[in-house]
C-alpha distance (Angstrom), angle and dihedral (degrees) to the residues before:
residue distance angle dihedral
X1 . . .
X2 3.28 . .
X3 4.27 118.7 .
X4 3.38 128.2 -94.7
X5 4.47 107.9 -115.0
X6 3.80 90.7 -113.8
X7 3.92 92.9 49.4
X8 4.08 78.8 60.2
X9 3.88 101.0 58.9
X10 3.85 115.9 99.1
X11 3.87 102.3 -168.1
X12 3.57 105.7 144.1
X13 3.89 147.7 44.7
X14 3.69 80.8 -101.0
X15 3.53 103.1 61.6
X16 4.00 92.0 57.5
X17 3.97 106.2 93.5
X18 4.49 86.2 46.0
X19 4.11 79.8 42.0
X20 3.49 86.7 60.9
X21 3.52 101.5 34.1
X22 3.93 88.3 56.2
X23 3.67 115.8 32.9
X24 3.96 96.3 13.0
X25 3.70 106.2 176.1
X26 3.78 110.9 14.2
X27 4.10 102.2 -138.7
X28 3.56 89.6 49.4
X29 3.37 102.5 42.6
X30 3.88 93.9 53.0
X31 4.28 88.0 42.7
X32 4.01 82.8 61.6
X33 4.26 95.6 39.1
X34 3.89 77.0 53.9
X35 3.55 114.7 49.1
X36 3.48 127.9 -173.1
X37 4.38 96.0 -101.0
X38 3.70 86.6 63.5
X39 3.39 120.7 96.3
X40 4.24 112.9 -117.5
X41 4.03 143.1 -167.4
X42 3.58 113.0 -166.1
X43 4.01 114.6 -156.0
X44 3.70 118.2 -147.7
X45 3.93 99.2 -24.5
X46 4.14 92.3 155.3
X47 3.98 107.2 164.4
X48 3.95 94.3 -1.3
X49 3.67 118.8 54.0
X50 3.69 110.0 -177.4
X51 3.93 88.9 -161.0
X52 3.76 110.9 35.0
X53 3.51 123.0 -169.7
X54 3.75 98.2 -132.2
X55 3.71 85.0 54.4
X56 3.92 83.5 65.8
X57 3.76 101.8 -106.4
X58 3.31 116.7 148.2
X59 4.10 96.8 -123.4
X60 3.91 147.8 161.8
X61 3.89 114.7 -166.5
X62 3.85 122.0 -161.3
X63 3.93 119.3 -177.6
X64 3.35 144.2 146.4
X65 4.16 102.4 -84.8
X66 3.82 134.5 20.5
X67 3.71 122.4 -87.9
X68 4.16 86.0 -91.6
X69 3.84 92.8 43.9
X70 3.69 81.6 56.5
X71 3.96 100.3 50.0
X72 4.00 87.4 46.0
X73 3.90 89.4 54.3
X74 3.45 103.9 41.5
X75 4.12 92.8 34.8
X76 4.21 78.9 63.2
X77 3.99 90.1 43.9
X78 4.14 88.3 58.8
X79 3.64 92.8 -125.3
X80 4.01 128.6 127.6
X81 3.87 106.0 -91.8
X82 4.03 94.5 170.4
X83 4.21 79.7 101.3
X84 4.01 91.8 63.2
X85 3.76 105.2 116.4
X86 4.30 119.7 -170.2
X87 3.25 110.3 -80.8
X88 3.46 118.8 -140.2
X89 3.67 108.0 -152.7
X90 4.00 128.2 34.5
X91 4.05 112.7 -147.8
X92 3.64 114.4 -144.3
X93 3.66 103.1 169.8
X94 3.72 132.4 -54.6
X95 3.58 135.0 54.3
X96 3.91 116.1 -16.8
X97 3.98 83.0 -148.8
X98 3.79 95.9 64.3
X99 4.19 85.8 40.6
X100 3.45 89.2 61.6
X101 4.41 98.1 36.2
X102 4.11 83.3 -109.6
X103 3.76 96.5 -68.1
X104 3.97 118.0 -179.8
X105 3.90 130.0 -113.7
X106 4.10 125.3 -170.2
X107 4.15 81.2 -157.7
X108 4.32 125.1 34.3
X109 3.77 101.5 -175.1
X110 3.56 114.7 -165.1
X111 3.78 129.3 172.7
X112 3.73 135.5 -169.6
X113 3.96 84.6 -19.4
X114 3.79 109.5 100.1
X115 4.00 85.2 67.9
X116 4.22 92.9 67.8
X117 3.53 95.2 35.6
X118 3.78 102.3 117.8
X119 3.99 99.2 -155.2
X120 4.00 105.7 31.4
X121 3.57 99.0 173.8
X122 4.22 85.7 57.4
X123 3.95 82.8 46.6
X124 3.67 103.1 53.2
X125 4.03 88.0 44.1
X126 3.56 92.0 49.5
X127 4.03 93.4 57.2
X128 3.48 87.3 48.0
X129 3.55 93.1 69.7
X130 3.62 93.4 53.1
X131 3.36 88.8 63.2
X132 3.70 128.5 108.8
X133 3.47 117.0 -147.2
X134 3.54 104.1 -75.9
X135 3.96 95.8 23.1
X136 3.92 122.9 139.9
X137 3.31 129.4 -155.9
X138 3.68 115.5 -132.4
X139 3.83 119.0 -157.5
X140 3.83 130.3 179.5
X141 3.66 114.5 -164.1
X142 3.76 148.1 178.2
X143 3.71 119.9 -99.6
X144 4.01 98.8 -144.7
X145 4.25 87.3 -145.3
X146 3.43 89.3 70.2
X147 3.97 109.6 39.8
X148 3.28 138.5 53.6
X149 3.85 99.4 -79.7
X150 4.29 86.8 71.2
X151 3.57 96.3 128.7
X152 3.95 83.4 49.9
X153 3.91 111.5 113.5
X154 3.52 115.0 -112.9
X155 4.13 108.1 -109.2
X156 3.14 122.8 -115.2
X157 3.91 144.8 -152.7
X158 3.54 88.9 -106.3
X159 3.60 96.5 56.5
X160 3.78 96.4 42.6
X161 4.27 89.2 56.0
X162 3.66 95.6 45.0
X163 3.96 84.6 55.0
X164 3.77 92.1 51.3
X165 3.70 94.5 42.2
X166 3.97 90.2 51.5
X167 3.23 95.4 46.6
X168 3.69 95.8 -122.9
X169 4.26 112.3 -156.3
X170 3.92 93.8 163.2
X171 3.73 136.6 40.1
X172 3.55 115.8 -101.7
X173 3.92 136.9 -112.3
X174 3.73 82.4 -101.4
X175 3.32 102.2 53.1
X176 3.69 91.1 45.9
X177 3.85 94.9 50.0
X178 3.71 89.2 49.8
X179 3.60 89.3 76.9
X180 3.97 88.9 79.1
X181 3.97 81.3 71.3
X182 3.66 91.1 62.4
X183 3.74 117.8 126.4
X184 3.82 147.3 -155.6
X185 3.91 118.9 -154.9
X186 3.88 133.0 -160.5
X187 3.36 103.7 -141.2
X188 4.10 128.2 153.8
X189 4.23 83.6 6.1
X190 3.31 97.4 -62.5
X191 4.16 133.8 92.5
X192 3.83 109.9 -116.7
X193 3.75 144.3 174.1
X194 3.74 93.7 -144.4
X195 3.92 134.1 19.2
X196 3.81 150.8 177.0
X197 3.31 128.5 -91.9
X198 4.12 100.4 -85.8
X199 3.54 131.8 94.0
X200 4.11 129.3 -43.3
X201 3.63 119.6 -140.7
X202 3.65 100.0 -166.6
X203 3.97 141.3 -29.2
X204 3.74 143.5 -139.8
X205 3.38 149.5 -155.9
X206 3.59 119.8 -117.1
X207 3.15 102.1 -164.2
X208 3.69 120.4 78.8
X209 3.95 104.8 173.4
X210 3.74 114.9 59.6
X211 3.99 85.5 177.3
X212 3.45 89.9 52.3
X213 3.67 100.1 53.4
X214 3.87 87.6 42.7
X215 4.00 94.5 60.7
X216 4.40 81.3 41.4
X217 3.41 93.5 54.3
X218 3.75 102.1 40.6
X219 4.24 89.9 43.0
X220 3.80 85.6 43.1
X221 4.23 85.7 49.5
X222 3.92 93.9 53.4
X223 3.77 100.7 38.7
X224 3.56 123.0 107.7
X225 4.17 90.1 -145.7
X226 3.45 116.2 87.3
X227 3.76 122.6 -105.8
X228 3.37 126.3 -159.1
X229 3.93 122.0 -129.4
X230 3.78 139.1 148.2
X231 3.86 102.8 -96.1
X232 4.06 93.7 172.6
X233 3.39 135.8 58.3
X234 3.75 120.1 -167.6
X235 4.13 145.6 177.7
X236 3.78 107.8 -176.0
X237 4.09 88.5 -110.7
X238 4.15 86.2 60.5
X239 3.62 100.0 40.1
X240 3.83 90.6 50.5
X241 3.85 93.2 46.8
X242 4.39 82.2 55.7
X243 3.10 96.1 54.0
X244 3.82 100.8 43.4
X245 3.82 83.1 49.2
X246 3.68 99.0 51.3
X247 4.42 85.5 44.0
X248 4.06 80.8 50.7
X249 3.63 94.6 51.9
X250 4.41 94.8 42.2
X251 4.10 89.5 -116.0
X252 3.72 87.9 118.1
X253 4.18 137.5 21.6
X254 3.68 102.2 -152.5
X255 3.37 133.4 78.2
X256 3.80 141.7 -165.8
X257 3.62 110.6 -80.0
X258 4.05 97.6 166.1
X259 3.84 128.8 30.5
X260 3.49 126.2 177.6
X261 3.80 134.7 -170.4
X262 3.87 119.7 -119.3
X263 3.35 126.2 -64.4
X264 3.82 115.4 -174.8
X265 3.57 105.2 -41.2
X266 3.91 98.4 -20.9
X267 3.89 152.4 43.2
X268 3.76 135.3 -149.8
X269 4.03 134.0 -124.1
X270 3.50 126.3 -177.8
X271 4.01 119.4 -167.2
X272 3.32 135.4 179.3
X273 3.83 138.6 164.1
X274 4.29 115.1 -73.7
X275 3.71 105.4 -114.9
X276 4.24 78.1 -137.6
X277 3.18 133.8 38.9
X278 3.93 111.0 -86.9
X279 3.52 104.7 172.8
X280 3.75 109.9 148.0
X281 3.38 126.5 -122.7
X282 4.29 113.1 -116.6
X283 3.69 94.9 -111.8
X284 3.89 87.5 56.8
X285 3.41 102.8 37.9
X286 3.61 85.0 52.5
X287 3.70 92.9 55.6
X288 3.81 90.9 46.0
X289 4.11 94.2 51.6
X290 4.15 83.3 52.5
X291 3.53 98.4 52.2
X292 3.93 94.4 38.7
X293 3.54 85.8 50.5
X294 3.89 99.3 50.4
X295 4.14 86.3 41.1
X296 4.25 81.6 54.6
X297 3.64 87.8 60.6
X298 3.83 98.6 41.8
X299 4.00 77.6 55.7
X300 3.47 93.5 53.1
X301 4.14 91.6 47.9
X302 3.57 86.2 49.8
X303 3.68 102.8 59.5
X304 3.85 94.8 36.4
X305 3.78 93.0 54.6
X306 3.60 87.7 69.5
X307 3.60 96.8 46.6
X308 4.61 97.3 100.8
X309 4.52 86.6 -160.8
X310 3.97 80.8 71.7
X311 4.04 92.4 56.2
X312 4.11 77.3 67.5
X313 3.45 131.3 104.7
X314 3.45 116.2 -120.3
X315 3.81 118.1 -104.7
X316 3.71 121.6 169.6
X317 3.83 95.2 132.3
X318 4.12 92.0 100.4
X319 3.88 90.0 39.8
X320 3.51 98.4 44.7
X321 4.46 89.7 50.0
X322 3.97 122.7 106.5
């Protein structure tokens, strides 16, 4: 029998032994959910495809270069790019649907991708049409408490509609500037970008030229090019509060069946479309955005406890001196 959407949610400390119990580790549980009979588009895998095709899954890729444009960046980046399959179709802007005449998928597989995506709402909408009937959408996605985009403020609602009201093609001078918030950590004795859930010795800016990124940002603002950028920053409490709000408000017609806790630096949500209706009523949607919006804080607590630069005093006198 399968479970109930609420027995799915992992939102507290609480839910981690049945976490584990259930999903276990997130790649391979959503490699088995999958299957290889079931049809699949893969969004931005680049070096690491989590369903290759010579593995037997039955796959379309679309991303941003050619298999070769691929090798030549990620040959540059010092990473392994033996794992870069063909890709079969090259996004250039727009909707992916319309790139691909509005074929269907049982499985959209998207990793670390909803967080650049410069209109989300138009992104989550656009999936949905890919979807056959019973199709899910299956998203893995940084958790900004445990990466290097920590000082990052979590997104909210608000932000996410004024991007799909604008319109928004590009990432904006904020998001671009952000990037001067960036951090390393050290964390298990080593310096790192992203991390577990344990303790943090220390971290660091990685950014050493405010002026630099200023000119970056504002060039990177007015160009007509598109640079890349973090726009969103999620916990699993937040994302799932923005995407019950934009289901609440008819902007989107899936929902998030699966929600998982962090696991390194990420967590996973599956949605797909209610076979009924399920649109709350105001009074309980209220009630919902409350309590996901406390349980974003307790998230927030959570992480930061374990950061040892809080145990600190704080001393800006010297800094803050002529």
């Amino acid at each position: 029998m399968e479970e109930s959407r609420h027995e799915l949610f992992f939102l507290s400390s609480g839910d981690d032994s049945r976490q584990d119990k259930i999903v276990g580790d997130v790649r391979g549980y959503v490699r088995n959910l999958v299957g290889k009979r079931s049809s699949v588009l893969e969004i931005g895998p680049s070096y690491m495809p989590l369903f290759p095709k010579r593995d037997g899954f039955n796959v379309s890729i679309v991303d941003h270069l050619d298999q070769s444009g691929l090798i030549e960046k990620y040959q540059a980046l010092n990473v392994d790019s033996s794992l870069i399959e063909p890709v079969d179709y090259v996004w250039r802007g727009g909707p992916i649907s319309a790139l691909l005449n509005e074929r269907q998928f049982d499985f959209i597989y998207a990793s670390h991708v909803i967080e650049h995506t410069t209109d989300l709402v138009r992104f989550i909408a656009d999936c949905e049409k890919m979807l056959t009937e019973r199709g899910r959408v299956v998203l893995v996605v940084p958790d900004k408490r445990y990466c290097f985009d920590i000082f990052q403020p979590a997104t909210d609602t608000a932000k996410v509609l004024g991007d799909y009201i604008r319109g928004s093609k590009s990432h904006g001078f904020e998001a671009l500037y952000r990037e001067e918030s960036q951090v390393s950590v050290e964390y298990d004795g080593r310096n790192v970008l992203a991390w577990w859930q344990g303790r943090v010795s220390a971290l660091h800016l990685m950014r050493r030229d405010p002026r630099g990124r200023m000119n970056s940002a504002l060039a990177g603002h007015r160009s007509k090019d598109y640079v890349d950028a973090h726009e969103y920053f999620f916990t699993p409490s937040v994302f799932l509060l923005i995407l019950e709000e934009l289901y609440f408000h008819e902007l989107v017609n899936v929902r998030v069946r699966l929600l998982t806790r962090s696991r390194g630096c990420e967590f996973l949500a599956i949605l797909d479309r209610p076979t009924v209706s399920e649109r709350l009523p105001t009074e309980r949607f209220c009630a919902l955005k409350r309590e996901l919006s406390l349980n974003s804080i307790r998230e927030q607590v959570e992480a930061w406890s374990k950061l040892s630069p809080l145990d600190d005093p704080l001393d800006v006198s010297g800094l803050l001196s002529d």
